[in-house]
DRENDREN-63670 format. One record per residue (C-alpha): residue number from 1; residue in one letter; x, y, z. Coordinates in pm, 1 decimal. Layout:
BEGIN
<rec num="NUM" residuo="a" u="X" v="Y" w="Z"/>
...
This chain:
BEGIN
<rec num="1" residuo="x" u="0.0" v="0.0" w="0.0"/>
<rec num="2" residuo="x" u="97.4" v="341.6" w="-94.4"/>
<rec num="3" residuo="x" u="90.2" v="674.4" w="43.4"/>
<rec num="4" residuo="x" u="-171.3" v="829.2" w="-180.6"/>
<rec num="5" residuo="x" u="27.5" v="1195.6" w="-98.3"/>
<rec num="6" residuo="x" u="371.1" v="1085.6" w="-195.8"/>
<rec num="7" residuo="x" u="358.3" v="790.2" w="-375.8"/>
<rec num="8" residuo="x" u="584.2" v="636.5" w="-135.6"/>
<rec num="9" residuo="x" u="514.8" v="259.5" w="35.6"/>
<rec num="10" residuo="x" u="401.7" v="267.7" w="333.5"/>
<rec num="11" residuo="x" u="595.6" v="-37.1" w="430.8"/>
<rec num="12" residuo="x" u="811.5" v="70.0" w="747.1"/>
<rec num="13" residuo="x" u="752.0" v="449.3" w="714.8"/>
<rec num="14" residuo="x" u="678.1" v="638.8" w="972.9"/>
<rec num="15" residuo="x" u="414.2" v="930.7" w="974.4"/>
<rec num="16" residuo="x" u="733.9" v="1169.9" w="1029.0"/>
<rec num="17" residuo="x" u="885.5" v="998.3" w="755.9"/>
<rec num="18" residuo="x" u="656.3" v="1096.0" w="509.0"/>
<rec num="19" residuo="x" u="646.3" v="1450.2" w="620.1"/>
<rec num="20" residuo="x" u="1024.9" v="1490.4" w="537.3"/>
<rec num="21" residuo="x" u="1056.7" v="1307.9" w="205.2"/>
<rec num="22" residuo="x" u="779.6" v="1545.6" w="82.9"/>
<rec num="23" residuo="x" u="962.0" v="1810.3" w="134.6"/>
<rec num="24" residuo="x" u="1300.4" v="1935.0" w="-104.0"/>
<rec num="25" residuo="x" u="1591.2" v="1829.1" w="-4.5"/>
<rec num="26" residuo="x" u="1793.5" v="1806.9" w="-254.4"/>
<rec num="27" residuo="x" u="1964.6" v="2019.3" w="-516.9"/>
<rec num="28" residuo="x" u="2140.4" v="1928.5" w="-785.9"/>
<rec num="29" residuo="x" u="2524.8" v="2054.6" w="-773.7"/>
<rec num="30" residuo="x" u="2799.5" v="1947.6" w="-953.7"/>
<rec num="31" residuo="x" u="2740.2" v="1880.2" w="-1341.7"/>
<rec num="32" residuo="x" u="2798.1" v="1555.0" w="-1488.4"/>
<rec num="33" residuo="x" u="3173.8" v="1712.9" w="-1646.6"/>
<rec num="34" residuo="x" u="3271.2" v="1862.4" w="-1259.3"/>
<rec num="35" residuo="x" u="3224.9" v="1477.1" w="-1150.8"/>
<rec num="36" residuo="x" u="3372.6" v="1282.5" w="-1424.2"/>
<rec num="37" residuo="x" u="3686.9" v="1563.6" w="-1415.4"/>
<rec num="38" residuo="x" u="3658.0" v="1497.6" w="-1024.4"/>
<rec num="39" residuo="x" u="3745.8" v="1135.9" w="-1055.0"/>
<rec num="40" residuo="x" u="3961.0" v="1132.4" w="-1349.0"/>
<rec num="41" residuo="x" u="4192.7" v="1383.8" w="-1165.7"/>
<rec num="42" residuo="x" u="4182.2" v="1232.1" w="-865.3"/>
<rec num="43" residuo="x" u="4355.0" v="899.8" w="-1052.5"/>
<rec num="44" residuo="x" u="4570.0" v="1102.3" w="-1192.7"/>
<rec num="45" residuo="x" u="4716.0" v="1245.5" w="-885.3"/>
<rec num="46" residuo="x" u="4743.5" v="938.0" w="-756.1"/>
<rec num="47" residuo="x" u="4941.2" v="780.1" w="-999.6"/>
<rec num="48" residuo="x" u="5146.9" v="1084.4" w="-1004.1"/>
<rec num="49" residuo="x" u="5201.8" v="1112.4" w="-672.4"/>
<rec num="50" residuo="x" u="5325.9" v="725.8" w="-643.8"/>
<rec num="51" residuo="x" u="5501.6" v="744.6" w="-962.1"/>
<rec num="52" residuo="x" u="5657.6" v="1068.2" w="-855.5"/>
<rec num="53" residuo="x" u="5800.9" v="931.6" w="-539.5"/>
<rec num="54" residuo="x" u="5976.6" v="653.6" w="-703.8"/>
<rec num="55" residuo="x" u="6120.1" v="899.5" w="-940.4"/>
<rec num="56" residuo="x" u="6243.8" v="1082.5" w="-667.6"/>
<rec num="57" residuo="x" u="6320.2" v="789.9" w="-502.6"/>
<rec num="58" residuo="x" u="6427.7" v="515.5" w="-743.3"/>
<rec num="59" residuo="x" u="6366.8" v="177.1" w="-595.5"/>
<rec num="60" residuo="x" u="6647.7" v="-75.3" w="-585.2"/>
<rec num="61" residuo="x" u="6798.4" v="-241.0" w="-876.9"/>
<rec num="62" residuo="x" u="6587.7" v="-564.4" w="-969.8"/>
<rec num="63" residuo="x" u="6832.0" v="-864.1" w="-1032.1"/>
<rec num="64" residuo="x" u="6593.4" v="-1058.2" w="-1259.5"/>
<rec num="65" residuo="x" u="6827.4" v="-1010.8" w="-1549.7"/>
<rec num="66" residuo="x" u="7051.6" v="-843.2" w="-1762.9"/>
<rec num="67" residuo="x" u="7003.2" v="-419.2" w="-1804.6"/>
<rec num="68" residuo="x" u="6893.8" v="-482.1" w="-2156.9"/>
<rec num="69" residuo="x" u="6593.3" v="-726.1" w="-2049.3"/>
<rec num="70" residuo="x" u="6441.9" v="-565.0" w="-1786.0"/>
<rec num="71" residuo="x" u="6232.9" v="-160.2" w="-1817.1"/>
<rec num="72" residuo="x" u="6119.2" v="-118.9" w="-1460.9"/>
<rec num="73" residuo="x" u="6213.3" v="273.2" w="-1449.3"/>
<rec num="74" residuo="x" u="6119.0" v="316.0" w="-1803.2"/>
<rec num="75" residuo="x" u="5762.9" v="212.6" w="-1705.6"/>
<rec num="76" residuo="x" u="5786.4" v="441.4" w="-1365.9"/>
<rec num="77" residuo="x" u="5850.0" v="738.4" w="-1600.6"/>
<rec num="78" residuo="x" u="5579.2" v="628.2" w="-1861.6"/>
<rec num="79" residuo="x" u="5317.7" v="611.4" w="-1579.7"/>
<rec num="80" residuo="x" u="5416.3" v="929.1" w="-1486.1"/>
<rec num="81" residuo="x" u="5455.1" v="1120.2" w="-1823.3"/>
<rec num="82" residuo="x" u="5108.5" v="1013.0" w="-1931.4"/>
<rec num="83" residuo="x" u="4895.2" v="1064.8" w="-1595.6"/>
<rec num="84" residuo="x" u="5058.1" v="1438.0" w="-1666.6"/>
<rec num="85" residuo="x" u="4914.1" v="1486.7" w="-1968.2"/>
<rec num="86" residuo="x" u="4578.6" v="1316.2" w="-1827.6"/>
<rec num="87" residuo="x" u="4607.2" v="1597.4" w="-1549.1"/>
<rec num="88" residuo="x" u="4673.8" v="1871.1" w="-1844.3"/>
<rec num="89" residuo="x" u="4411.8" v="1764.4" w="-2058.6"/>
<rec num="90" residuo="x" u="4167.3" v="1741.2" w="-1745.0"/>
<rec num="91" residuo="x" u="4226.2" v="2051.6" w="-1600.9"/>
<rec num="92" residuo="x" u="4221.2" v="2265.9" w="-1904.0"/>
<rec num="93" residuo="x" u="3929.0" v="2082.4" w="-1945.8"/>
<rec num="94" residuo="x" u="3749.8" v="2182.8" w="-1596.7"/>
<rec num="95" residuo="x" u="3872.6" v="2558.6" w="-1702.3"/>
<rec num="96" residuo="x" u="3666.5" v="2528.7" w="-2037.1"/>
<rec num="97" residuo="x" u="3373.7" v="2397.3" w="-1810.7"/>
<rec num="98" residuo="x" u="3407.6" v="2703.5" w="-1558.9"/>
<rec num="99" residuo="x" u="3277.1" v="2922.1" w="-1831.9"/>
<rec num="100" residuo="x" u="2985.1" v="2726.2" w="-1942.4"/>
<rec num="101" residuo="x" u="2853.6" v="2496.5" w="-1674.5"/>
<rec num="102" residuo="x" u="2652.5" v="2608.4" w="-1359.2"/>
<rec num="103" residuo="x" u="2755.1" v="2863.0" w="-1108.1"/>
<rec num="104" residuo="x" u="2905.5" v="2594.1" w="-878.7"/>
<rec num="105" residuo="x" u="3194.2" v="2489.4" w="-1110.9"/>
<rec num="106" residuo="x" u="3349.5" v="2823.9" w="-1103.4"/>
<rec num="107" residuo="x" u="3374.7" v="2791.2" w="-722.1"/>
<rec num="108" residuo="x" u="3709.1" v="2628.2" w="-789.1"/>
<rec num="109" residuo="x" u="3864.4" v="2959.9" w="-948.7"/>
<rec num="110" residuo="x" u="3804.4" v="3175.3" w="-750.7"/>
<rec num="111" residuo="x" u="3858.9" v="3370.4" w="-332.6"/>
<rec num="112" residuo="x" u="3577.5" v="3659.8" w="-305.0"/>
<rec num="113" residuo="x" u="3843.3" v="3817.2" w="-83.9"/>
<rec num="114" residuo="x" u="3632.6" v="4162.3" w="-112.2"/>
<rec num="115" residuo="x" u="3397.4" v="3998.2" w="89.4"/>
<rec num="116" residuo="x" u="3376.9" v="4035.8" w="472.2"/>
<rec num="117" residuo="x" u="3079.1" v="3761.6" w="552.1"/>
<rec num="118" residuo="x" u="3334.9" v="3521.9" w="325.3"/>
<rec num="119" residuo="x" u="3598.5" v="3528.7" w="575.8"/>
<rec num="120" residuo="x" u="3392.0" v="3539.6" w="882.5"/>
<rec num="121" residuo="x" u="3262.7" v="3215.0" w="753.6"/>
<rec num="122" residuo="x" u="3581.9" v="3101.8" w="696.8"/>
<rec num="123" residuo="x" u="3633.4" v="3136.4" w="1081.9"/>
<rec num="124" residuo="x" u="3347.0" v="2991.8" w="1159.2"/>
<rec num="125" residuo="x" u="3420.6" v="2683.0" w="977.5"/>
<rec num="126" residuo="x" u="3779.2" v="2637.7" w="1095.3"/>
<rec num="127" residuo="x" u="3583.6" v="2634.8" w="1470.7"/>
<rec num="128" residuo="x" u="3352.5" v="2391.9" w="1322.1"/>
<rec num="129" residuo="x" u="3661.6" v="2158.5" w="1205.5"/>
<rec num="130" residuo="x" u="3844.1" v="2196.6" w="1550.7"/>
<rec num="131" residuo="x" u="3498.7" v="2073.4" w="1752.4"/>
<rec num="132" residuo="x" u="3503.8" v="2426.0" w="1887.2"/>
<rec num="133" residuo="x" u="3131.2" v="2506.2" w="1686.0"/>
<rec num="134" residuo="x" u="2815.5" v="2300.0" w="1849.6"/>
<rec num="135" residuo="x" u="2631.0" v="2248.9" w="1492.8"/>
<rec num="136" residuo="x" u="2781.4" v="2304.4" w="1095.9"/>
<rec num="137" residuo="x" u="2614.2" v="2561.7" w="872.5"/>
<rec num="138" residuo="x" u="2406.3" v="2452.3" w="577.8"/>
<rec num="139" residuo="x" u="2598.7" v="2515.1" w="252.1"/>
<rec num="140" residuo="x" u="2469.7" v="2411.9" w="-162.5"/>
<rec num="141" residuo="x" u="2832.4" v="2395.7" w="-283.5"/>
<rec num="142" residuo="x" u="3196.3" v="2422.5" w="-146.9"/>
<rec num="143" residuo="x" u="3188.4" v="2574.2" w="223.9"/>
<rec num="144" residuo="x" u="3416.5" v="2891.9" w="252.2"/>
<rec num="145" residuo="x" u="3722.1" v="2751.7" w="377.5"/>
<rec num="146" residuo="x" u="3656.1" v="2441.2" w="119.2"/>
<rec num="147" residuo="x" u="3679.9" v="2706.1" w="-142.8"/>
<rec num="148" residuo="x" u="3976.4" v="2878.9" w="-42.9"/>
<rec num="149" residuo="x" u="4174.8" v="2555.8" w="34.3"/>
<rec num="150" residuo="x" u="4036.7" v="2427.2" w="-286.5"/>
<rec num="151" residuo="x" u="4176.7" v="2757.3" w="-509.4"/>
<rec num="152" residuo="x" u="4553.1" v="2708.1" w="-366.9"/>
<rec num="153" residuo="x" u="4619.1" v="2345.2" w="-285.5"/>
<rec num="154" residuo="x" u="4371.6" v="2225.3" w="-706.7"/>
<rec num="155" residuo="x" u="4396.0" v="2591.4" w="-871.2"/>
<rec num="156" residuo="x" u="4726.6" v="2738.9" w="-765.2"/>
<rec num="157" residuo="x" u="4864.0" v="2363.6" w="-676.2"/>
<rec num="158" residuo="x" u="4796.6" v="2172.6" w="-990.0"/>
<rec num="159" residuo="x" u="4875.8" v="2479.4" w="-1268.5"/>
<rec num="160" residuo="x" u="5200.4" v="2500.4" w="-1060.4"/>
<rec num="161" residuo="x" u="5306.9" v="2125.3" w="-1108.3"/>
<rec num="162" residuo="x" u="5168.7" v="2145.2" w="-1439.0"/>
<rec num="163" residuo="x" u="5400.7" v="2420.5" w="-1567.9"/>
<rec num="164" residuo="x" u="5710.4" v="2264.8" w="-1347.1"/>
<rec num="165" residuo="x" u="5602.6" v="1946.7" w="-1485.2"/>
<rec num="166" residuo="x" u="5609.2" v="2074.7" w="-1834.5"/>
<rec num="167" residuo="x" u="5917.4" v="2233.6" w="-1807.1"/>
<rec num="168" residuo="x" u="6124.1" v="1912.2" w="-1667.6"/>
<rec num="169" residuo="x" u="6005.9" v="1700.9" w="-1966.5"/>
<rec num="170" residuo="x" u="6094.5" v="2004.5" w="-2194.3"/>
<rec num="171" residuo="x" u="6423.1" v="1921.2" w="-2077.6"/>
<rec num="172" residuo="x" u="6471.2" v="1606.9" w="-2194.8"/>
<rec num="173" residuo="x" u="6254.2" v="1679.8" w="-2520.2"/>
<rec num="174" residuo="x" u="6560.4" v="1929.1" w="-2575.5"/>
<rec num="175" residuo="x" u="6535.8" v="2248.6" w="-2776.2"/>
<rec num="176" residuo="x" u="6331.3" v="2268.5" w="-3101.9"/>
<rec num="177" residuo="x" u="6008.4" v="2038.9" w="-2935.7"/>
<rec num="178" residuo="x" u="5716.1" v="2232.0" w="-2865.2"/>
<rec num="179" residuo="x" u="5708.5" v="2145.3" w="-2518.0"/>
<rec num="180" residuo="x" u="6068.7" v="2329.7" w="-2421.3"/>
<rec num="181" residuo="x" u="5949.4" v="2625.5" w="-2666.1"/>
<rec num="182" residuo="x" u="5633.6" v="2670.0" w="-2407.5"/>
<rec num="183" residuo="x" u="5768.1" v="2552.1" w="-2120.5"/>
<rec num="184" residuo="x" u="6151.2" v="2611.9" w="-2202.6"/>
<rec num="185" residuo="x" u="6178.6" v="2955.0" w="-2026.7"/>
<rec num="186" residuo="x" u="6034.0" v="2825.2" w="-1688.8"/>
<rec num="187" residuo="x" u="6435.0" v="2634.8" w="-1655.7"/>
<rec num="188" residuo="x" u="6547.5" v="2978.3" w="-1666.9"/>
<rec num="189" residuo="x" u="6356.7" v="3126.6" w="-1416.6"/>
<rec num="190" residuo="x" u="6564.5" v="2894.7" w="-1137.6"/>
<rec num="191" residuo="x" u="6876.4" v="2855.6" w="-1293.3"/>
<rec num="192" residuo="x" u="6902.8" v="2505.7" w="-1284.5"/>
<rec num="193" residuo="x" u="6733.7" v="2145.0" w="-1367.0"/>
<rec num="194" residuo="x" u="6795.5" v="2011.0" w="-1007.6"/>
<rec num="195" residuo="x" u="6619.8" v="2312.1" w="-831.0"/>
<rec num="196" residuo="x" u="6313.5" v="2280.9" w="-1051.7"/>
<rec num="197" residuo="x" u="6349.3" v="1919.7" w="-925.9"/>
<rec num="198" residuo="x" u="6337.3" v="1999.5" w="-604.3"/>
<rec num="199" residuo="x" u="6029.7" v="2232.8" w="-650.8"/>
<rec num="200" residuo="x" u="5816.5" v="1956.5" w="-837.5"/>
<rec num="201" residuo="x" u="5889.7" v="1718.8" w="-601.3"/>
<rec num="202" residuo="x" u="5758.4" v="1953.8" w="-311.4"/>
<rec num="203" residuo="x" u="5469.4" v="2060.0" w="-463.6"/>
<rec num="204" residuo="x" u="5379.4" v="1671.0" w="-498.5"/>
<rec num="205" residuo="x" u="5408.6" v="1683.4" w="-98.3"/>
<rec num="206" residuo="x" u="5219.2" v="1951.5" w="-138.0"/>
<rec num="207" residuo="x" u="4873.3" v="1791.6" w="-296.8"/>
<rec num="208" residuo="x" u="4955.5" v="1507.9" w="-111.3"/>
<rec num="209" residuo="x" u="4900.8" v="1695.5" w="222.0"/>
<rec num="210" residuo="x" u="4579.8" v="1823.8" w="56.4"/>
<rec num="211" residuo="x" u="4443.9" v="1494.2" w="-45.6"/>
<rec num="212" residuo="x" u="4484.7" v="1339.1" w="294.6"/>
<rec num="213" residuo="x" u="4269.8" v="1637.5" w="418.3"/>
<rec num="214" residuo="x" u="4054.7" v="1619.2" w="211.1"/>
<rec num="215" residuo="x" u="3958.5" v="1250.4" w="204.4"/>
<rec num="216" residuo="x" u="3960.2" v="1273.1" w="585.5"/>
<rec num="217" residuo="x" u="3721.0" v="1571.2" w="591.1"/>
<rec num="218" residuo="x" u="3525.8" v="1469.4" w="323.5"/>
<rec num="219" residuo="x" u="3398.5" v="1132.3" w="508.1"/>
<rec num="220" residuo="x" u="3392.9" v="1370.8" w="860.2"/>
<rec num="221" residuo="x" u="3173.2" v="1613.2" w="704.6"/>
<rec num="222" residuo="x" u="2942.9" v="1316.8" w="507.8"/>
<rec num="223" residuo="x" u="2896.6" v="1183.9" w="905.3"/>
<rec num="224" residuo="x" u="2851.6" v="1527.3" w="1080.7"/>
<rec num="225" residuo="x" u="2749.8" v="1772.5" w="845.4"/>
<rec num="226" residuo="x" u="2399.2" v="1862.3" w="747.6"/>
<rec num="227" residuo="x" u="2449.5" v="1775.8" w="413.6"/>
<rec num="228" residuo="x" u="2596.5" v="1497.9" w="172.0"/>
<rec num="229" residuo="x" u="2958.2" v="1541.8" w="77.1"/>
<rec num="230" residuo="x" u="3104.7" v="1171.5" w="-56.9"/>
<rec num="231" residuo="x" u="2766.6" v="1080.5" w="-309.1"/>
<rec num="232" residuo="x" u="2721.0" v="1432.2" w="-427.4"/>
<rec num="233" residuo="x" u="3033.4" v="1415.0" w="-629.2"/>
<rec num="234" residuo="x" u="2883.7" v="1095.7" w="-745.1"/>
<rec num="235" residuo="x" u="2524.9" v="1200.9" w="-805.5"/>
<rec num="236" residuo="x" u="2535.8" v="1548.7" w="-836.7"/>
<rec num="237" residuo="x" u="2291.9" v="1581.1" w="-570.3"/>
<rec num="238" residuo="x" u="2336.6" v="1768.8" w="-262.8"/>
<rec num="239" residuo="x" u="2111.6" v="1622.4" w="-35.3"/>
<rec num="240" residuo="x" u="2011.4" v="1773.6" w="307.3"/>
<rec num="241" residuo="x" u="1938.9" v="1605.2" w="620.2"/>
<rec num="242" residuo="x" u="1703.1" v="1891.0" w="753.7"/>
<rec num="243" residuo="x" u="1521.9" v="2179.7" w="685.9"/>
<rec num="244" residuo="x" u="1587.7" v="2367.0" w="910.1"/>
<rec num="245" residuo="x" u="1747.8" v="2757.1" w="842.5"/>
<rec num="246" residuo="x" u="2118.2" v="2804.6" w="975.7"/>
């Protein structure tokens, strides 16, 4: 038997059930491009970031054979070279998509600054992550702080590693290649291939710092926020868990 009002079953619902799924609470968020991009540079990363440290890092010779039979490195570098250009593609991809999707996928490029009610939210939502704040604030897309660690760690972060990134394999693609006449000049700006090293490879530390925040803030919020976090970069959907006003 149905609920002739909502069309839901009436099998285990409660009467204050049915009051709340008649009611909005969801909104739809993030754009079908925002998610796939989402995912797709969050593999990326990854692979970068574990690639990256072996680079950085080289792991022991492998005595299975000869120098000649065995590519171990070579494939370490491969990984590497092409989740870069995944991450390129991607996030001049996600730029593209900032001009013509929804309002919520230029969040990502952008601090209101200007704004004072932007940075006392901010505040209040650092209090919120140190347990100092007794309930979270309701918010559609990224919360303040979300926004501004979002613009430096994925906007300022991943253009930065991009270009550096750029730059090293323009080295090795040597002059005349398109990628050292782009990316050529940035060997100039610090003098030498081993400092731009050094940069790329703290930069990695960098978004990995930022991903290990996230991820752990990400499944906090989805248990104590008012709101959805993990499925709505699956779905879309930011779905609310009252409706009440902040």
């Amino acid at each position: 038997m149905a609920s002739p009002s909502t069309n839901i079953s009436a099998h285990d619902v409660a009467p204050e059930d049915l009051g709340t799924v008649s009611r909005q609470t969801s909104v739809y968020v993030y754009e079908a491009p925002v998610r796939i991009w989402h995912w797709i540079n969050a593999a990326a990363i990854l692979t970068l970031c574990l690639t990256g440290y072996f680079i950085g890092s080289p792991p022991p010779s492998m005595q299975i054979g000869e120098a000649t039979q065995q590519f171990v490195f070579g494939y370490i570098r491969f990984a590497h070279f092409a989740a870069g250009m995944v991450l390129t593609v991607g996030f001049l991809g996600r730029i593209y998509w900032a001009f013509f999707g929804n309002h919520h996928s230029r969040q990502l490029f952008y601090v209101p600054f200007w704004q004072g009610s932007f940075w006392r939210e901010v505040v209040f939502e650092i209090r919120w992550y140190l347990f100092l704040a007794r309930e979270p604030k309701k918010y559609v897309g990224h919360n303040p702080l979300a926004q501004l660690a979002m613009f430096f760690f994925i906007t300022l972060g991943v253009s930065f590693m991009i270009v550096t990134g750029l730059a090293l394999y323009a080295e090795g693609a040597q002059e005349g290649s398109l990628t050292h006449d782009l990316f050529g000049w940035v060997l100039g700006l610090v003098w030498n291939s081993q400092r731009l090293h050094t940069l790329h490879h703290l930069g990695m530390w960098w978004i990995v710092i930022f991903m290990i925040v996230h991820i752990y803030v990400a499944i906090r919020e989805d248990i104590m926020s008012r709101q959805s976090i993990v499925s709505t970069m699956i779905s879309g959907h930011r779905t609310f868990k009252d409706d009440r006003e902040d």
